[in-house]
C-alpha positions as CSV (number, residue, x, y, z in Angstrom):
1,X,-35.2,43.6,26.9
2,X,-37.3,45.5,29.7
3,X,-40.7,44.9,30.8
4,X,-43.5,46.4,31.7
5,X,-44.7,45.8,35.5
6,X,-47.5,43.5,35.2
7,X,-49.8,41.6,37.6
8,X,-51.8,38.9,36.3
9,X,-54.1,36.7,38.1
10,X,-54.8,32.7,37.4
11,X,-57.0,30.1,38.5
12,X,-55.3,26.5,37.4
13,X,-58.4,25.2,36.3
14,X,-58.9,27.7,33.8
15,X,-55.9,27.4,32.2
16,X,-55.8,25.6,28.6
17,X,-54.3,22.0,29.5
18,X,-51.9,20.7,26.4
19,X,-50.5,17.3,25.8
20,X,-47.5,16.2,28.2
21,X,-43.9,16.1,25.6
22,X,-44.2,12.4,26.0
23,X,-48.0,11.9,25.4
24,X,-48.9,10.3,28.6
25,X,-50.9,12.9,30.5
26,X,-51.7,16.7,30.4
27,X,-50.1,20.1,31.4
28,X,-51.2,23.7,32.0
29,X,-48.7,25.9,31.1
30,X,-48.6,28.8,33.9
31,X,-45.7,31.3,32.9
32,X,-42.5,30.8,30.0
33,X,-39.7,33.1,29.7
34,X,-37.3,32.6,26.8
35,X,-37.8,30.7,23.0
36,X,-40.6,28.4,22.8
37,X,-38.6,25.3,22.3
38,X,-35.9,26.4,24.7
39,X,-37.2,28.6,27.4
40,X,-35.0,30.0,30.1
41,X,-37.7,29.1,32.5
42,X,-41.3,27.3,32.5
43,X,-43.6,26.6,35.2
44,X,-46.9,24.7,34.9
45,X,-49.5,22.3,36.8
46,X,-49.0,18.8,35.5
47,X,-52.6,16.0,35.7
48,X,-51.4,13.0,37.4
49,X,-54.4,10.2,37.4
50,X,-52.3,7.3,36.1
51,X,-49.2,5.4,36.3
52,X,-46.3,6.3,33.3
53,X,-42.9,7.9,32.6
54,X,-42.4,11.2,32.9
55,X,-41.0,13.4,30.8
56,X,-37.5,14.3,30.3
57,X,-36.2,17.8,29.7
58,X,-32.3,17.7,29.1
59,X,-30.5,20.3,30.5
60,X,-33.0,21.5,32.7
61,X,-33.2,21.9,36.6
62,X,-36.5,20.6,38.0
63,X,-38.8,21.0,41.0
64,X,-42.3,19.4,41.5
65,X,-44.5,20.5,44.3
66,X,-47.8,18.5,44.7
67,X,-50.7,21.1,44.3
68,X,-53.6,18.4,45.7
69,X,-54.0,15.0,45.3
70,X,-53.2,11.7,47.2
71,X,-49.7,10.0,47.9
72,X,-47.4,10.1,44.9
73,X,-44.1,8.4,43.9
74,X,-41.3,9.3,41.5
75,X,-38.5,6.9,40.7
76,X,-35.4,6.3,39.2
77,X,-32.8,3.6,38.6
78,X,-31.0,4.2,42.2
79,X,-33.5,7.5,43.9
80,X,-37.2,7.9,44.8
81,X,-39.3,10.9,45.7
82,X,-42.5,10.5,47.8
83,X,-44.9,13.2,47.9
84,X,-47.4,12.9,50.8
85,X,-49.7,16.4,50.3
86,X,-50.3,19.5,49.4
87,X,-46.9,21.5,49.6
88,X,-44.5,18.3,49.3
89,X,-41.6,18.7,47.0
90,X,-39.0,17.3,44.6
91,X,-35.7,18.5,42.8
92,X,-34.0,16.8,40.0
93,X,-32.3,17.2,37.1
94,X,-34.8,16.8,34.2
95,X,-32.3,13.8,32.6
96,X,-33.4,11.8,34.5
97,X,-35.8,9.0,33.5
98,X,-38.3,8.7,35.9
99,X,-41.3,6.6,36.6
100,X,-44.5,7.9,38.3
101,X,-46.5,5.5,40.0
102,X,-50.6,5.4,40.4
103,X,-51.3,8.5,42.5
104,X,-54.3,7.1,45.5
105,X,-56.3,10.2,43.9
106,X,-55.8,12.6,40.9
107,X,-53.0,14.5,41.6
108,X,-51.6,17.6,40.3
109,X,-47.8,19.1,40.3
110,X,-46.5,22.4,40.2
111,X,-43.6,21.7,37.6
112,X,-40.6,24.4,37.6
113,X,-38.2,23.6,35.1
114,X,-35.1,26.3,35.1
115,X,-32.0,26.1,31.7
116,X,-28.9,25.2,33.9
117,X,-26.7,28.1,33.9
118,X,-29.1,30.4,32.7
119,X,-32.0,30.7,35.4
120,X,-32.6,29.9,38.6
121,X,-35.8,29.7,40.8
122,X,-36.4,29.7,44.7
123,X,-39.4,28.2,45.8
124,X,-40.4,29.3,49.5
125,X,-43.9,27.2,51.4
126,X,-45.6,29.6,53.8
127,X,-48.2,28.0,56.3
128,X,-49.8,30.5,58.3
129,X,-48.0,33.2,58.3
130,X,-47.3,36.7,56.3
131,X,-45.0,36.6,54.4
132,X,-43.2,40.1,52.4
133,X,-42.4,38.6,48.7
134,X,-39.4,39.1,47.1
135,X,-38.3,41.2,44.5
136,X,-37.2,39.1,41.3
137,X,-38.2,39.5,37.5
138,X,-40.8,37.0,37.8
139,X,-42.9,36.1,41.3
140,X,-45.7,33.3,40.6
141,X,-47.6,32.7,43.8
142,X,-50.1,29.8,44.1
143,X,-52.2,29.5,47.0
144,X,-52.3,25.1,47.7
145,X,-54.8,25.6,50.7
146,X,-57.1,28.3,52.4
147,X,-56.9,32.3,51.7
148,X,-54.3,35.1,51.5
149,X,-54.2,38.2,50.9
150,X,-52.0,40.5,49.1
151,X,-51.5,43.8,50.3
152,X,-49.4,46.4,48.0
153,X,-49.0,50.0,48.6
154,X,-51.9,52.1,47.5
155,X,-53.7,49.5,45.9
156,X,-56.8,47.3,48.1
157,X,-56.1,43.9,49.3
158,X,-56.6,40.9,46.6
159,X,-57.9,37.8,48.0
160,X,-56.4,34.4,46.6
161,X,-59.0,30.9,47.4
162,X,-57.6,28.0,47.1
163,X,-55.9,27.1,43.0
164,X,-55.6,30.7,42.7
165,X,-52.4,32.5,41.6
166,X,-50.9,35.6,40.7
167,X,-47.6,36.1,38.2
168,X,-46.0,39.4,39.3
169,X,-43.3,40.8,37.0
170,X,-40.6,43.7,37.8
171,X,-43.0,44.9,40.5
172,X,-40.2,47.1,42.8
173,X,-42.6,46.7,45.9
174,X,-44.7,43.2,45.5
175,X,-46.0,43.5,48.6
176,X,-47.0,41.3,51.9
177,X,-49.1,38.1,52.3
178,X,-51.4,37.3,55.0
179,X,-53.5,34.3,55.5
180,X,-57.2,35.2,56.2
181,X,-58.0,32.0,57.4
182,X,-56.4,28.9,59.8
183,X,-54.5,26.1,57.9
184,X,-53.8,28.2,54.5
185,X,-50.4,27.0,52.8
186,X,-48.6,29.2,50.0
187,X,-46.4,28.5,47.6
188,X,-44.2,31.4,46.2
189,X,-41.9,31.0,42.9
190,X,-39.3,33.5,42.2
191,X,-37.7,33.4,38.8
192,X,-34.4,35.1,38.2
């Protein structure tokens, strides 16, 4: 089924927040693609203030990168992730039972969860530099710190703050990113 080429801007806080699968904390859904209760692809911002299990997502491919907050651990029975700041990562399958202990300050994840087999994302961190995106079905940018700037042809710049994203879809030029100020980190999702 073909699409329309879209661009739709997001602010995280903004977004409605719904109940984690398991109960034990809150999500913001930012982009789906696929059935409801078996998309292809879903990313969204998980609220970390506590200590609990995560959820578990059989038969998906996962990758958590920490938005804001403190220092942040994720174990299993034999592995452990540590995220330390803004831009700090994780992949896993979404089997796995994991524990998440007490974030130092309320944290928040940027949870991409891919079907095995029939999606794949690449997640790229820019720090200070321009950066031309990709082209892929689906392009979510999120900017975790500072300003960018998107420039597209024949369109004016759109500045990003900080929390501030953009979901691009079958855009054949997306464009180029520039930080407009020092220290600015960028995350960039593409979805295939």
């Amino acid at each position: 089924m073909s699409r329309n080429p879209s661009l739709r801007r997001f602010a995280i806080e903004a977004l409605p927040r719904e109940a984690w699968k398991n109960g034990g904390g809150w999500t913001r859904t930012v982009a789906s693609h696929g059935p409801a209760d078996q998309p292809y692809w879903r990313v969204s911002v998980a609220d970390i203030g506590a200590a609990g299990p995560f959820s578990r997502f059989d038969g998906m491919d996962r990758t958590a990168v920490m938005v804001r907050g403190g220092a942040l651990c994720l174990s299993g029975k034999t592995e452990a992730w540590h995220f330390d700041g803004p831009g700090s990562f994780a992949q896993f399958p979404g089997e796995l039972a994991l524990q998440c202990a007490a974030p130092e300050l309320p944290t928040q994840l940027w949870n991409v969860m891919v079907r095995r087999g029939q999606a794949q994302a690449d997640l790229l961190i820019v720090e200070q530099d321009t950066v031309s995106l990709p082209c892929a079905p689906d392009l979510l940018l999120l900017v975790l710190r500072g300003r960018f700037a998107l420039t597209r042809p024949g369109t004016e710049p759109l500045v990003l703050t900080e929390g501030e994203g953009l979901h691009l879809q079958d855009l054949v030029a997306p464009g180029h990113l520039t930080p407009s100020e020092a220290n600015s980190l960028l995350l960039v999702t593409a979805l295939r």
